[in-house]
N, C-alpha and C positions, 0 to 999 in steps of 0.2 A: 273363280268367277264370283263376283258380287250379285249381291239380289237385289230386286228394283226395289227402289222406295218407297215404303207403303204410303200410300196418299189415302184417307181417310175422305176428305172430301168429295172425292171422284166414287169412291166406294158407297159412301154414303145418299150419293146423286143417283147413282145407278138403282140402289135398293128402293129408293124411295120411288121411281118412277116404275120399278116394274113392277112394285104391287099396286101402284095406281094406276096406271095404265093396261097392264095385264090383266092382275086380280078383279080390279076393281076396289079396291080397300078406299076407308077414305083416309085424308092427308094426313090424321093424326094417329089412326093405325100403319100407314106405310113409317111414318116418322120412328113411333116406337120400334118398329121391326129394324129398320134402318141401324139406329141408335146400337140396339142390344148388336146386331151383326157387326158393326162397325167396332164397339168394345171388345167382343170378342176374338176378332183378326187380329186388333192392336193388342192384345195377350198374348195371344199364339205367337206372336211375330219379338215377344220380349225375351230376350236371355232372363233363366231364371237365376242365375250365378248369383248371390245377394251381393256377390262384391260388385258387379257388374250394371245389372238391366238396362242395356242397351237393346235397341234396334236391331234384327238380326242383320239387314243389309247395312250395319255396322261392324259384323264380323263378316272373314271372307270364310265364304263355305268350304271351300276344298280344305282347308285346312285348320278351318274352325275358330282362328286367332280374331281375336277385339281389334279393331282399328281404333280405335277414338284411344287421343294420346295419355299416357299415367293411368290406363284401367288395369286392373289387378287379374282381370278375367283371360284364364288360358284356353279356355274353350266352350262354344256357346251352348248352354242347357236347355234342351224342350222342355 
């Protein structure tokens, strides 16, 4: 099974609006918060393999292998 592709921008849309519209925050504190959440999902979501860092929805999960062609990476590292 592949994992969906992280979209940063949709992520980043959604954070910004619900601490301004929920919180109340203003546009340049939702923005920061935004930012940093956003950074840290695209982390999380990086193979740490050094031979590698790809995308994880560039390896298939069940069995962990790199899809992007000549990577050297045989299984994806949290």
């Amino acid at each position: 099974m592949l994992e969906k592709q992280f979209r940063p921008d949709l992520l980043y849309n959604k954070v910004v609006h619900y601490y301004m519209d929920k919180k109340g925050y203003s546009k340049e504190q939702a923005n920061q918060i935004a930012q940093s959440v956003v950074e840290r999902e695209a982390q999380r979501r990086i193979c740490k393999n050094e031979k590698c860092k790809h995308f994880s929805h560039d390896h298939v999960r069940n069995s962990e292998t790199c899809l992007v062609e000549k990577c050297e990476c045989d299984k994806f590292r949290n």
